[in-house]
C-alpha positions as CSV (number, residue, x, y, z in Angstrom):
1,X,127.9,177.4,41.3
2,X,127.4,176.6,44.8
3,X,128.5,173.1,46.6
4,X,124.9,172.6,47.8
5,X,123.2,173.4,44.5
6,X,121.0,170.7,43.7
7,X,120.3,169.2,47.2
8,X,117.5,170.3,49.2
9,X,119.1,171.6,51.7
10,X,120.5,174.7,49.6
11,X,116.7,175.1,48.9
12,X,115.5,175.1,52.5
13,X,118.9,177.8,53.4
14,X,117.7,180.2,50.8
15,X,114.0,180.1,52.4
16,X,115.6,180.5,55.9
17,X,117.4,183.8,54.7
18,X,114.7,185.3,52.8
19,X,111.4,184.8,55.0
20,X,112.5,182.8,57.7
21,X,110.4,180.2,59.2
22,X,110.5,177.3,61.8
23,X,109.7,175.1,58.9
24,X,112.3,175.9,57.0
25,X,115.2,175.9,59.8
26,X,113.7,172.2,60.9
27,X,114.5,171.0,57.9
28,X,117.8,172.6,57.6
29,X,118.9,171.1,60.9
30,X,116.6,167.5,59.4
31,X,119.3,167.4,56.7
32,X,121.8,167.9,58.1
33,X,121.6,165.8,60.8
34,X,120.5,163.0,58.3
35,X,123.5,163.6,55.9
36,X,126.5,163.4,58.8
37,X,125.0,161.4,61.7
38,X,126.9,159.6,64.7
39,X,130.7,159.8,64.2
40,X,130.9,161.8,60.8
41,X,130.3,165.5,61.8
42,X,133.3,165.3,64.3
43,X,135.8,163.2,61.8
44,X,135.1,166.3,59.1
45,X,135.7,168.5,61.7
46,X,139.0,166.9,62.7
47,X,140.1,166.8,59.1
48,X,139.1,170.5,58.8
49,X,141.4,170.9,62.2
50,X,144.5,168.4,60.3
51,X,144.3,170.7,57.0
52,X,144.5,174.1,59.2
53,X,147.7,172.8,60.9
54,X,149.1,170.6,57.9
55,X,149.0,173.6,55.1
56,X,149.7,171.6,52.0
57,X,149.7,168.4,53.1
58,X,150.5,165.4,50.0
59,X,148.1,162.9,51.9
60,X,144.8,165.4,52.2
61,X,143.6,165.1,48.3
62,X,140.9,167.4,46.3
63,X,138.2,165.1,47.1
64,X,139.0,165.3,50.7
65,X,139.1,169.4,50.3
66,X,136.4,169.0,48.1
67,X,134.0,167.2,51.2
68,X,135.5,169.7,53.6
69,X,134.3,172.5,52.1
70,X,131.1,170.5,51.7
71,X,130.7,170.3,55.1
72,X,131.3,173.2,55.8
73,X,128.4,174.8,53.7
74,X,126.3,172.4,55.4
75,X,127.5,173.7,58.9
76,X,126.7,177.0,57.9
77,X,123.5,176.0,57.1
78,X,122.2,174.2,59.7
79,X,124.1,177.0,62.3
80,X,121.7,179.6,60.5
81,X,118.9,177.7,61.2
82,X,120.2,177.4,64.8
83,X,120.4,180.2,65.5
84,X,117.2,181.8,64.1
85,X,115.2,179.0,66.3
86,X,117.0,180.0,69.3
87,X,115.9,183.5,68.6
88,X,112.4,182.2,67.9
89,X,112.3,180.2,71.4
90,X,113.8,183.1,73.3
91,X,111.4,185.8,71.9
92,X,108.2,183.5,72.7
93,X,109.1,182.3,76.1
94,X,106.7,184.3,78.2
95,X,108.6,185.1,81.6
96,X,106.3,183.8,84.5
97,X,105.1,186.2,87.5
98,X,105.9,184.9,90.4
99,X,102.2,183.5,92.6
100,X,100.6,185.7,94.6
101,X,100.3,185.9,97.9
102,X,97.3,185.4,99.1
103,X,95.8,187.3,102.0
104,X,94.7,186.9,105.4
């Protein structure tokens, strides 16, 4: 079973990696963005940092583990559909010519 079973997210992920499409990856990056807004992405992060450098730490409990690895599906996610727009972007920017001169 996967953590993101069940949420649409997991959905729009599998789309990305089979046929992928803008659609899809905006609404990877929609979801995440709407699931860990403002402060949240960098607190799970910084517990993520804590657990590295506190290996079996008393005060970090399954259900904090259990959102960690959470987030990080979600992160994986949403950098998958990053990085496939990125691609997209780079491949369809045209490279401009510089003017011409004109001549006298």
């Amino acid at each position: 079973m996967h953590p993101l079973d069940g949420l649409s997210i997991r959905q729009h992920s599998i789309s990305l990696s089979k046929d992928p499409h803008a659609a899809s990856a905006r609404e990877v990056i929609k979801e995440f963005f709407h699931f860990f807004d403002g402060q949240a992405a960098q607190e799970h992060l910084w517990y993520m940092l804590v657990l590295a450098l506190k290996n079996d730490s008393e005060e970090v409990t399954a259900i904090h583990r259990g959102n960690l690895l959470f987030f990080y599906e979600y992160c994986c996610a949403l950098f998958q559909a990053s990085s496939f727009l990125r691609e997209q972007h780079g491949a369809g920017r045209k490279k401009k010519k510089p003017p011409r001169r004109k001549r006298k």
